[in-house]
C-alpha positions as CSV (number, residue, x, y, z in Angstrom):
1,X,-7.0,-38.7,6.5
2,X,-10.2,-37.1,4.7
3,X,-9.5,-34.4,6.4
4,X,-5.4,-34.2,5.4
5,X,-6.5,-34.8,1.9
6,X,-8.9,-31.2,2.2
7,X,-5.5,-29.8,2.2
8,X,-3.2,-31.5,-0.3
9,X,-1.0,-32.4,2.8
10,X,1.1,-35.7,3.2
11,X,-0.6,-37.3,6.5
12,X,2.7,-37.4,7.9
13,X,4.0,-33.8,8.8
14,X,7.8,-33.2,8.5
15,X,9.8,-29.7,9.2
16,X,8.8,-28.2,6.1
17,X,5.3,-27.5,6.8
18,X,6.0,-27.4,10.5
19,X,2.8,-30.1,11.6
20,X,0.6,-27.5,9.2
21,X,-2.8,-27.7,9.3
22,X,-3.9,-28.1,13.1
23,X,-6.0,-30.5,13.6
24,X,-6.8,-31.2,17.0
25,X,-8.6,-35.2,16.3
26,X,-5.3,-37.0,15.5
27,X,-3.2,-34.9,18.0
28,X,-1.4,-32.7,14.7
29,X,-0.4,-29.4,16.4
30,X,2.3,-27.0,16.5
31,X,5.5,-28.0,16.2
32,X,8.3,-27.2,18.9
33,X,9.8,-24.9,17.0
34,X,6.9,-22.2,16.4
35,X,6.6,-21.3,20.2
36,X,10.7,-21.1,20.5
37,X,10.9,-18.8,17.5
38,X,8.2,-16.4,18.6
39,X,9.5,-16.2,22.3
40,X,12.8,-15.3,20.6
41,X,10.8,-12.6,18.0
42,X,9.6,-10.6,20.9
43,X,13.0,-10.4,22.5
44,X,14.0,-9.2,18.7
45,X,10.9,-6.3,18.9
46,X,12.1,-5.5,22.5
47,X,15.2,-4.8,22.2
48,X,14.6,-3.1,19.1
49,X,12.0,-1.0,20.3
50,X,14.5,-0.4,23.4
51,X,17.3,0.8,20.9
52,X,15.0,3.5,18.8
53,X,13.7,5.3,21.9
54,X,17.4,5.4,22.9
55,X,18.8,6.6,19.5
56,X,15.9,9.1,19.9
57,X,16.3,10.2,23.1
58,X,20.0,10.7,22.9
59,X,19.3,12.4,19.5
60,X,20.5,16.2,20.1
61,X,18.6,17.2,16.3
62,X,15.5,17.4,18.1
63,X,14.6,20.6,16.3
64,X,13.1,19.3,12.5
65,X,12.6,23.0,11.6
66,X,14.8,24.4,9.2
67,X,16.6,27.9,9.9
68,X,15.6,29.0,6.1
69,X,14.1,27.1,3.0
70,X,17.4,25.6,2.1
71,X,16.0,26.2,-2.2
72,X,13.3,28.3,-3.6
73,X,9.9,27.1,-3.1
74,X,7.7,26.6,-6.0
75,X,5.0,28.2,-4.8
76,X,1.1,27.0,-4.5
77,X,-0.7,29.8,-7.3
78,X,-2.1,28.1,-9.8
79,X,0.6,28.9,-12.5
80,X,2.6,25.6,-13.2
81,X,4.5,24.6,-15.9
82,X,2.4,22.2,-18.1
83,X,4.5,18.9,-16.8
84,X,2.8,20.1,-13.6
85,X,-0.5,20.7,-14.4
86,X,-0.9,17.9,-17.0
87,X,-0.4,15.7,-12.9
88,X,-4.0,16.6,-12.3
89,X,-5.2,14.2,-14.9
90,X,-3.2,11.5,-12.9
91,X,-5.1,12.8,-9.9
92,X,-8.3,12.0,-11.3
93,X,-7.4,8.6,-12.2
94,X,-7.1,7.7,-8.5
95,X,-10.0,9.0,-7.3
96,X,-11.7,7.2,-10.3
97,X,-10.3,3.8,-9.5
98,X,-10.2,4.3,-5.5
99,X,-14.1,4.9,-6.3
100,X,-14.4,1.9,-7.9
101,X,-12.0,-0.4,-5.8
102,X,-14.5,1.1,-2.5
103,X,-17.6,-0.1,-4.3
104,X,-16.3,-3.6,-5.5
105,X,-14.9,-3.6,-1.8
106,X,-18.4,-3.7,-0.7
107,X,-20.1,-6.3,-3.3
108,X,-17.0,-8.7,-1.9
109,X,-18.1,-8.0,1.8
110,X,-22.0,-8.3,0.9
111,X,-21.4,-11.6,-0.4
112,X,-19.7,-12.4,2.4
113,X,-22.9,-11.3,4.7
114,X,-25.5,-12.7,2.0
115,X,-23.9,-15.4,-0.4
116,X,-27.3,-15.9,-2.3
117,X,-28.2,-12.4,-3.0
118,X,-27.9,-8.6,-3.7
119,X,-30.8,-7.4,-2.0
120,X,-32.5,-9.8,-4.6
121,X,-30.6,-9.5,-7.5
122,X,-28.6,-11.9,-9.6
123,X,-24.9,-10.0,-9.0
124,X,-23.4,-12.8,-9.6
125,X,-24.5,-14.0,-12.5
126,X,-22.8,-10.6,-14.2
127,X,-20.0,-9.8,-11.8
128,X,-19.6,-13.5,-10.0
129,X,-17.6,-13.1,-6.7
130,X,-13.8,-14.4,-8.2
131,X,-14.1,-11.0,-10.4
132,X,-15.3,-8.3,-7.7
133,X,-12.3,-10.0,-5.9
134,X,-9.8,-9.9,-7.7
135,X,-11.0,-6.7,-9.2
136,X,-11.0,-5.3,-5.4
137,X,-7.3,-6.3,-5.1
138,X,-6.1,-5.0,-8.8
139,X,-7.6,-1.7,-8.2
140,X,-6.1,-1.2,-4.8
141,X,-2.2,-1.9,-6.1
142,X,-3.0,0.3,-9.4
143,X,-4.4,3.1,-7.9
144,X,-1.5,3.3,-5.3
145,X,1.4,2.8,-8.0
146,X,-0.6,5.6,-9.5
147,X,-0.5,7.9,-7.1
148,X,3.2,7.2,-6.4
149,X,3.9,7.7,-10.4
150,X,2.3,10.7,-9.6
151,X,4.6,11.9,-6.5
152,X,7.6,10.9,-8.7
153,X,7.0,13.1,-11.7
154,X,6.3,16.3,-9.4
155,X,8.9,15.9,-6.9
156,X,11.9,14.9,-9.5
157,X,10.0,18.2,-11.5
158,X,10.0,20.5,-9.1
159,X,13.7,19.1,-7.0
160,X,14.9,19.3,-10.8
161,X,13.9,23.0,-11.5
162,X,13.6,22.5,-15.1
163,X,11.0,21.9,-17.8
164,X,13.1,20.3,-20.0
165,X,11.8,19.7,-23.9
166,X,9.6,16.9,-24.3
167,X,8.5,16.3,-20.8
168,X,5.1,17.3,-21.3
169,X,4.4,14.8,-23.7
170,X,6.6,12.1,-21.9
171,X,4.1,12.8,-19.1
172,X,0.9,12.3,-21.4
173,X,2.7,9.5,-23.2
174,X,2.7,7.7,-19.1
175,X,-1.1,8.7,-18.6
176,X,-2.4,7.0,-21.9
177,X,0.3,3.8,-21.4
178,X,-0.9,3.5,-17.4
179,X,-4.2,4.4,-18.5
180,X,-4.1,1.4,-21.4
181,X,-2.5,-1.2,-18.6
182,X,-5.3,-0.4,-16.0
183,X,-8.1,-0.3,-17.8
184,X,-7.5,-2.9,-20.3
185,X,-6.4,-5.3,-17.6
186,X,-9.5,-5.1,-16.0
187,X,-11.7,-6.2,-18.3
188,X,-9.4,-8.9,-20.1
189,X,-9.7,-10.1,-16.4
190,X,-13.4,-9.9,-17.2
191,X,-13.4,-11.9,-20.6
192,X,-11.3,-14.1,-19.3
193,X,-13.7,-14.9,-16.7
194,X,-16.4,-14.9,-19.3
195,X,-14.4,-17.5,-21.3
196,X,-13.0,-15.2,-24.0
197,X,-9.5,-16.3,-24.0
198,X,-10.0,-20.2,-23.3
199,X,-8.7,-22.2,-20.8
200,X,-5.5,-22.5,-21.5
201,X,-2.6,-20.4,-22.1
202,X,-4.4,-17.3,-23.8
203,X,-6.1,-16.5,-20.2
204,X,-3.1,-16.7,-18.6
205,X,-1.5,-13.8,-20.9
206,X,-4.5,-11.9,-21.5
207,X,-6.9,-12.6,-18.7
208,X,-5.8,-13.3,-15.2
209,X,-2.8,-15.3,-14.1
210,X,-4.8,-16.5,-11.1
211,X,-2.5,-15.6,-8.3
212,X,-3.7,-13.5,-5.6
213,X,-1.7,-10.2,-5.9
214,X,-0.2,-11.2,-9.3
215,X,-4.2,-11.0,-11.4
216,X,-2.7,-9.3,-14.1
217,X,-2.1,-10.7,-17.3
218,X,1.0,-11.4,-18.2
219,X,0.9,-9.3,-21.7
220,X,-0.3,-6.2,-19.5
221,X,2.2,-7.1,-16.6
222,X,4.7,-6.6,-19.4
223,X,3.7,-3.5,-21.0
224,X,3.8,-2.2,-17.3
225,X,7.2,-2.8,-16.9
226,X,7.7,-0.7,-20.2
227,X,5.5,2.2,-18.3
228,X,7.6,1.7,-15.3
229,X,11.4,2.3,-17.3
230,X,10.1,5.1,-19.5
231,X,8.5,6.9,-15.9
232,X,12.1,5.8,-14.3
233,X,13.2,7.6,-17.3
234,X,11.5,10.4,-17.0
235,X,12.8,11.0,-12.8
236,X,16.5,10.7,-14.2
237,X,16.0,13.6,-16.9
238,X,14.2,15.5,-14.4
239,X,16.2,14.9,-11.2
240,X,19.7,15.5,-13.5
241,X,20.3,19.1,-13.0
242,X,19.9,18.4,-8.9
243,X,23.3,16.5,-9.1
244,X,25.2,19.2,-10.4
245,X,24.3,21.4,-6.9
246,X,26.0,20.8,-4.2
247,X,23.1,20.6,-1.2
248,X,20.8,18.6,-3.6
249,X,23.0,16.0,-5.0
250,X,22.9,13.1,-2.0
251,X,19.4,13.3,-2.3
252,X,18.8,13.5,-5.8
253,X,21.4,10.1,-5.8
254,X,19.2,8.9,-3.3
255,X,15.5,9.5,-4.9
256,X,17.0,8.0,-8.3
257,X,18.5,5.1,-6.7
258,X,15.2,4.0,-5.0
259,X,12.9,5.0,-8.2
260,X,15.0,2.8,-10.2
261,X,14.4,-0.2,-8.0
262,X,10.6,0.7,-8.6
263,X,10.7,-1.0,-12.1
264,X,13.2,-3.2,-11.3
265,X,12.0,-5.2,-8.5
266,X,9.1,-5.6,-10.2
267,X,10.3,-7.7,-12.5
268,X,10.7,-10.9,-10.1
269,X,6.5,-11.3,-10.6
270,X,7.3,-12.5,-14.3
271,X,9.9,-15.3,-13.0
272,X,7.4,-17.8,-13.5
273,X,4.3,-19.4,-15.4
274,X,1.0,-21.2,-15.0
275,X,3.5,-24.4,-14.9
276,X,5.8,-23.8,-11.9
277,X,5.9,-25.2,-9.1
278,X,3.9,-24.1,-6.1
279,X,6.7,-23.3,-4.0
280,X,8.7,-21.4,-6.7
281,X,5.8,-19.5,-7.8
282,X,5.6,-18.2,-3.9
283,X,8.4,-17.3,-3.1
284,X,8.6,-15.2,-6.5
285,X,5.8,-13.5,-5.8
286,X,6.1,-12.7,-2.2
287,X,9.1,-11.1,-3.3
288,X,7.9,-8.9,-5.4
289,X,4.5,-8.5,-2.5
290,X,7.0,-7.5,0.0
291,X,10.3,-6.5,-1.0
292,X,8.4,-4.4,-3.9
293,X,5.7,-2.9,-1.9
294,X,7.0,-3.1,1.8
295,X,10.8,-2.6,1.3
296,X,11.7,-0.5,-2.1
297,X,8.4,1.4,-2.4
298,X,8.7,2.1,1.0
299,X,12.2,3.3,0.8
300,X,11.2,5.2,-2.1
301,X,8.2,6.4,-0.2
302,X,10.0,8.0,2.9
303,X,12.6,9.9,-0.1
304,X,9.6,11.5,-1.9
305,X,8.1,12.8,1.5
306,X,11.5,14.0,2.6
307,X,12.1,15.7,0.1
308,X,8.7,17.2,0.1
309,X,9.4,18.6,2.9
310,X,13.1,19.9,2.5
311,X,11.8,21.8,-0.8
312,X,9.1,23.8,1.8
313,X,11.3,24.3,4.2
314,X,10.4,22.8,6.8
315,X,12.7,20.2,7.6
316,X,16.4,21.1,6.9
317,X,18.4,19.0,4.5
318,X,20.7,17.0,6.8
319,X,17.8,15.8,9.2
320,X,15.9,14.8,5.6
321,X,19.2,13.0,4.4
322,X,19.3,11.5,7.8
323,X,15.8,9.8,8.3
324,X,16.2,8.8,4.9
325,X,19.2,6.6,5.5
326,X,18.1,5.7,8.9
327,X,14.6,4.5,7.8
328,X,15.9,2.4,4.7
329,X,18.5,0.6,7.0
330,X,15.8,-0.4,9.5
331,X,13.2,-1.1,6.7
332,X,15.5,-3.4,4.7
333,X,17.1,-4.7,8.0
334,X,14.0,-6.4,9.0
335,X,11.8,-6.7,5.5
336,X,14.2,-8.4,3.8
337,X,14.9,-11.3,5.6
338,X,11.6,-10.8,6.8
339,X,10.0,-11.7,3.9
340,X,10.0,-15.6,4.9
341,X,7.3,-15.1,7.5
342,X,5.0,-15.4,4.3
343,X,6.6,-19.3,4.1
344,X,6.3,-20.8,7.0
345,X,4.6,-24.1,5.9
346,X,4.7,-24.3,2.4
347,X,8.1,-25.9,1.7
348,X,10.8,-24.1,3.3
349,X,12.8,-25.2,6.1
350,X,13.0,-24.1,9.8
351,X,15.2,-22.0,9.3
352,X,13.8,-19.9,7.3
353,X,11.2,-19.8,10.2
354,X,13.6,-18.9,12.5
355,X,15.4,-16.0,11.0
356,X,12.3,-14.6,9.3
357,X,10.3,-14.6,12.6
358,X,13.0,-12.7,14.1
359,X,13.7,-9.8,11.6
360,X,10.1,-9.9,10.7
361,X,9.5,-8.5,14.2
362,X,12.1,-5.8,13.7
363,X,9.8,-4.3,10.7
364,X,8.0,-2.7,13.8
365,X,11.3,-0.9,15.2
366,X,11.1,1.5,11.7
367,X,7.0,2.2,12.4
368,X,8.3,3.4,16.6
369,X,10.3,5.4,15.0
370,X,7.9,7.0,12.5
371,X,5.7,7.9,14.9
372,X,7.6,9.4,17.4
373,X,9.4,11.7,14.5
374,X,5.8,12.6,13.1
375,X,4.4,13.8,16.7
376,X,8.1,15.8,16.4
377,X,7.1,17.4,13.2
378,X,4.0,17.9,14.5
379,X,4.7,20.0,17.2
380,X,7.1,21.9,15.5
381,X,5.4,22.5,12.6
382,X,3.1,24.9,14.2
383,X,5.7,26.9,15.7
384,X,8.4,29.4,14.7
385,X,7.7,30.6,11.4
386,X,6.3,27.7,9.8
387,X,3.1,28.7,10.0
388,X,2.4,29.8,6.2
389,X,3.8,27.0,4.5
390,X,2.0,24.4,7.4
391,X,-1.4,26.5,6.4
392,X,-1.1,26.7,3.0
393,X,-0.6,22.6,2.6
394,X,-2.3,21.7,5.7
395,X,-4.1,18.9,4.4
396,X,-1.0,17.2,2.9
397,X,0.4,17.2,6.1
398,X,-2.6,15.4,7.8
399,X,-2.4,13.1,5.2
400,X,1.3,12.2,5.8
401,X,0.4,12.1,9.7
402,X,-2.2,9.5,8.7
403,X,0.1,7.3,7.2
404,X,2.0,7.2,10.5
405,X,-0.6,6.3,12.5
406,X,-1.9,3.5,10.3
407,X,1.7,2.2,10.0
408,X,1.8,1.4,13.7
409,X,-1.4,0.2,14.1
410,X,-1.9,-1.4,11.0
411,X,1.2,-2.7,10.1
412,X,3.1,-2.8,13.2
413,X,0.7,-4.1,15.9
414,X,-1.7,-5.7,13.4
415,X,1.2,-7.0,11.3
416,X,3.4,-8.6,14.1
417,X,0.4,-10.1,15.7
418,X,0.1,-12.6,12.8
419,X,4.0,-12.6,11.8
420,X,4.2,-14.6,15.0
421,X,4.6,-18.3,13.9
422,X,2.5,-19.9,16.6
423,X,0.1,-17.3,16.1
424,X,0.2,-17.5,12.1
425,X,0.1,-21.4,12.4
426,X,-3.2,-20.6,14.1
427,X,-4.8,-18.3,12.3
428,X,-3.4,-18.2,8.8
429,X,-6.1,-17.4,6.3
430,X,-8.5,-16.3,8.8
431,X,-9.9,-12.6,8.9
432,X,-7.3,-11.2,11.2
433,X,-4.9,-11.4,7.7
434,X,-7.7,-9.1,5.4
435,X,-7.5,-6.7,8.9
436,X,-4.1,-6.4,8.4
437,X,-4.3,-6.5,5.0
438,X,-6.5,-3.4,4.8
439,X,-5.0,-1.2,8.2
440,X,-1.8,-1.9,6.4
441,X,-2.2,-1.5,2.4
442,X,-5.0,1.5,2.7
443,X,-3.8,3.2,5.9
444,X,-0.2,3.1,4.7
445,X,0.2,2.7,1.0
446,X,-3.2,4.4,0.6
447,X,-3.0,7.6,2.5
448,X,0.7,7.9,1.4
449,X,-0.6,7.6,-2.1
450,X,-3.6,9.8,-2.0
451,X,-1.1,12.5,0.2
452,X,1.0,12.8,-3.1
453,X,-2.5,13.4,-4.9
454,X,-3.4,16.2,-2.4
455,X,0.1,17.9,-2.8
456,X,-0.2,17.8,-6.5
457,X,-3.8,19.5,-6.3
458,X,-2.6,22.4,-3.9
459,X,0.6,22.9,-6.1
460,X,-2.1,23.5,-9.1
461,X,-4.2,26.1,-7.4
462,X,-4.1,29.3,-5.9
463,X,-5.4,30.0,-2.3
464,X,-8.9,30.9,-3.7
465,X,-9.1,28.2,-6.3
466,X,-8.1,25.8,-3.2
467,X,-10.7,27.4,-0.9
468,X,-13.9,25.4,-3.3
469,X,-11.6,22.3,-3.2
470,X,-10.5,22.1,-0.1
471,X,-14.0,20.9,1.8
472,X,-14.0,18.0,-0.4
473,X,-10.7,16.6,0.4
474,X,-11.2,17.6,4.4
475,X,-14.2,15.3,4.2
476,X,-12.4,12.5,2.8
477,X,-9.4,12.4,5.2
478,X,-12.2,11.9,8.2
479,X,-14.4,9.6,5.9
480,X,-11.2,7.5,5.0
481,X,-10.1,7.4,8.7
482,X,-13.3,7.1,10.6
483,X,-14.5,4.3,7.7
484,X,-11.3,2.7,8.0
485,X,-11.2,2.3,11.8
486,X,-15.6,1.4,11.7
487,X,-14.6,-1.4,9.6
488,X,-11.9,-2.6,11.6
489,X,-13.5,-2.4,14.9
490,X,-16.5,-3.8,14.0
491,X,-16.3,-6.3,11.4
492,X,-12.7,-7.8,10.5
493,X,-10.9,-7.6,14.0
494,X,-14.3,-9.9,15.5
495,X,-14.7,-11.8,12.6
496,X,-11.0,-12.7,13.1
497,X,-10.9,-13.3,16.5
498,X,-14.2,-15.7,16.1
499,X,-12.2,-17.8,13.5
500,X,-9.2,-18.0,15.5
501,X,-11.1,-19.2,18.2
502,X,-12.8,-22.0,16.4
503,X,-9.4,-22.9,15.0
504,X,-8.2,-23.7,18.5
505,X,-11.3,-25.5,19.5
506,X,-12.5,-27.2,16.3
507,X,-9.2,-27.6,13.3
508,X,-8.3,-25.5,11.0
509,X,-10.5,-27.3,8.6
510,X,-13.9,-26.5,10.7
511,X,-12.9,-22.6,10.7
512,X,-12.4,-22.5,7.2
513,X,-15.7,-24.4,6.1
514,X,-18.7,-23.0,4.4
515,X,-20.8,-23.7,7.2
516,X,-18.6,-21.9,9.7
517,X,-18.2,-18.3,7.8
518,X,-21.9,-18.2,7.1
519,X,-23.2,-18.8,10.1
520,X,-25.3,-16.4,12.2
521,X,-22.5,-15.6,13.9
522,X,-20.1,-14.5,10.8
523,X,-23.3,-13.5,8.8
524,X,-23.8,-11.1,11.6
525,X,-20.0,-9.7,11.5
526,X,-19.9,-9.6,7.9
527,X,-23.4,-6.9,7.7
528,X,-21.6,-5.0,10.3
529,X,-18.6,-4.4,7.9
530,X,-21.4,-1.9,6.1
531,X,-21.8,1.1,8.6
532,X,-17.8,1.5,7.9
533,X,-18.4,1.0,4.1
534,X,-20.8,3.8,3.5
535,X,-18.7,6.2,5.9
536,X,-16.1,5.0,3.9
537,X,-17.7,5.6,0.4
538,X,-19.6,8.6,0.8
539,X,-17.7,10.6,2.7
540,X,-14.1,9.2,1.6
541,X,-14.2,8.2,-1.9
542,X,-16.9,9.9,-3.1
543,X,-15.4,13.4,-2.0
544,X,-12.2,12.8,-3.0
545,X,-13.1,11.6,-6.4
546,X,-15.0,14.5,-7.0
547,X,-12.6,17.3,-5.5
548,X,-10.1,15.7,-8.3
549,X,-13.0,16.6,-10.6
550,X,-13.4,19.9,-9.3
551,X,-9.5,20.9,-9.5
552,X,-8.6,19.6,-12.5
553,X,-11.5,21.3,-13.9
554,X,-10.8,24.9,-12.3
555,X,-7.1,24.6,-13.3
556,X,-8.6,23.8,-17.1
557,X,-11.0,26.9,-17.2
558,X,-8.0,29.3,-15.7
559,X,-5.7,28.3,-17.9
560,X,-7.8,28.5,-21.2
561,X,-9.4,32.2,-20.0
562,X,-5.8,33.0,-19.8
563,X,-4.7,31.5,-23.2
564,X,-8.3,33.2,-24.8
């Protein structure tokens, strides 16, 4: 019973947390109904998987390649409009915060490894480990809405064709308002944690709301949602004089559609306060977790890419307008009734279990099919007359081919590993949900977001300007990858395994103890998270930061020798 009360759980399970926690000393396991539902989710990913390669292999549109650019190019020379060039500013932002979200990254992980100390200072005592952790999850969702702001004004910009007046200063307006919200969120989350704002209701609106995901306060969250309607603004007067040509107006109806649910499905993470019920409060913000991030930005995501490349050329309209469609029915098909596997045991019924587990393993079918169509592009990207276009943004490709790798193996093989209901009943809050969590949000979001960065850097220099930038962002793709994969392999993926293990053996309880994760086992795991750290950092973030630098500062001194 001391052991039920750890939790805050009745001491007699019922359906509705589905015999949640284990614990193995008064015989409290999984329910029935966890091993029947994931039996049934892996006929669901079967057959699913089964039906892609079938749709793919009796696809006859094998060729992406299309005959001729199907609209003028806007070519890579350095001489944008100023709504183009005024992007690199947004450019450096990301590299500035993705600096800062790596470094934070690695205080949470070292005081993981070594609780007591920084290599003998006080950290904690100035940035204790509730800030560096929440600060290490804020950065990572505002640097990648950032970067997808970013892909929005370009893409609507240069699908439009038109500078239209006042868009220069709509895009500056967005820097200084995004700029306010990030900045000023962060430390308000600071004072708050200082004991600026009180304890009661001014913390809550200026400091941190104290849900993981949702830190924000909610002043700032609001003022976002402003940011987010004005940019949604913004793609409408910019993608408006697509709609009036015929071979651009489906996808033009298309990108708005999606960037309009951007703002819009956001909104769901103010439905509730620091007074709401648990259960209310979770399912509100898992819907704006997953349906925002995994289901409408990733809908939105797949357009902007698309589109990308339709405007170079390389992939001809109808086979962009066709993954587009094909990829949001599969994405929404599985993510949105999929986003129950987040509830398994806090409240909701078995049902929800049931159909969630299902269509939660369908998520994967969408990720098959993303890889098999980027090892298509691949190939034919370097043949047939591609070969300019594929040289001159070579980077943004590798970028985008990033993103489909990590998709599969982070989100699809890590992902339905602990979608599973017996296996999330086991190992719920362990490490193998940060592995996940970081194969999934930086291999997928990240890249994506950071590939939009790349594109708007190559768009703002000419092939010799390029040529000094270049090296920097080459080194980051391989110090993002090979980090990324270091830390995986040998720190979270063990570390999660371990856990999982000592769930089985010991209780959930025992896994999740202080003594447990700092044991010489975990200790050891944990300082083995810091070879793929420094890879990470100084030859990911580090380089990209500073080829932002470097750009934006080349495209500055052009431009002004010019105006002189």
């Amino acid at each position: 019973s001391g052991r039920l009360s750890f939790y805050g759980l009745p001491a007699i399970a019922d359906g509705c947390t589905n015999n949640f926690p284990y614990e193995p000393t008064i015989d409290q396991g999984p329910a029935d109904a966890l091993t029947v539902w994931s039996v049934a989710s892996l006929l669901f990913l079967l057959v699913g998987i089964g039906a892609c390669l079938l749709f793919v292999g009796r696809d006859k549109e094998a060729d992406w390649k299309a005959s001729v650019p199907p609209y003028p190019m806007m070519s890579a020379d350095g001489n944008q409009p100023a709504s183009i060039r005024g992007l690199l500013k947004f450019v450096v932002v990301v590299g500035l915060l993705l600096l800062g979200q790596t470094l934070v990254g690695g205080a949470v992980a070292h005081y993981r490894a070594d609780p007591g100390s920084f290599y003998g200072l006080d950290l904690s005592s100035v940035f204790p480990s509730q800030l560096v952790r929440t600060w290490h999850i804020q950065l990572a969702i505002l640097w990648v809405a950032t970067g997808f702001v970013l892909g929005g004004l370009i893409i609507s910009r240069i699908f439009g064709g038109k500078e239209w007046k006042g868009l220069a200063t709509m895009t500056y307006f967005l820097f200084g308002a995004f700029g306010f919200v990030i900045f000023g969120s962060l430390l308000a989350e600071w004072a708050g944690l200082a004991g600026w704002w009180g304890n009661g209701s001014g913390s809550f609106w200026l400091g941190s709301q104290g849900w993981e995901y949702v830190e924000m306060g909610r002043a700032f969250q609001l003022i976002m949602i402003v940011g987010f309607l004005v940019w949604a603004y913004v793609l409408i007067r910019n993608t408006m004089p697509a709609l009036k040509v015929p071979g651009k107006r489906f996808l033009a109806w298309v990108f708005l559609a999606f960037a309009i649910c951007v703002p819009v499905f956001y909104i769901p993470a103010i439905f509730f306060d620091d007074m709401t019920n648990y259960t209310v409060v979770d399912t509100w913000r898992f819907w704006m977790i997953h349906l925002w991030v995994e289901g409408f930005f990733e809908a939105f995501a797949t357009t902007m890419v698309a589109m990308i490349f339709v405007e170079m050329g390389i992939v001809s309209r109808q086979r962009g307008i066709k993954i587009i469609i094909l990829e949001a029915i599969l994405t929404f098909m599985g993510g949105i009734i999929g986003t129950g596997h987040h509830w398994y045991f806090e409240g909701q019924s078995t049902f929800n279990m049931a159909v969630s587990s299902c269509f939660s393993a369908m998520e994967v079918v969408p990720l098959v099919l993303l890889c098999l169509e980027g090892w298509r592009f691949y190939r034919i990207s370097r043949v047939g007359g591609a070969e300019g276009v594929v040289h001159q943004h070579k980077w943004v490709f590798n970028y985008f081919m990033a993103v489909g790798f990590w998709n599969f193996i982070g989100a699809g093989v890590f992902g339905f590993l602990i979608n599973m209901p017996i296996v999330s009943y086991f190992e719920i809050g362990t490490y193998l949900t940060p592995n996940h969590g970081h194969a999934a949000l930086f291999g997928v979001f990240g890249f994506l977001s950071l590939g939009l960065c790349v594109y708007a850097l190559r768009k703002n220099l000419n092939d010799a300007q390029w040529a000094s930038v270049k090296l920097w962002i080459k080194c980051s793709f391989w110090g993002f990858n090979i980090g990324l994969a270091m830390m995986i392999a040998l720190s979270l993926l063990p570390s999660g395994f371990i856990q999982l293990w000592d769930v089985i053996h010991n209780g959930y309880w025992h896994a999740r103890s202080i003594e447990f994760v700092t044991n010489d086992t975990m200790s050891l795991t944990g300082w083995l998270r810091m070879p793929g750290d420094v890879v990470f950092i100084l030859f990911g973030a580090v380089p990209f930061f500073i080829g932002a630098c470097k750009a934006w500062w080349i495209n500055w001194k052009s431009r002004h020798a010019v105006e002189d």
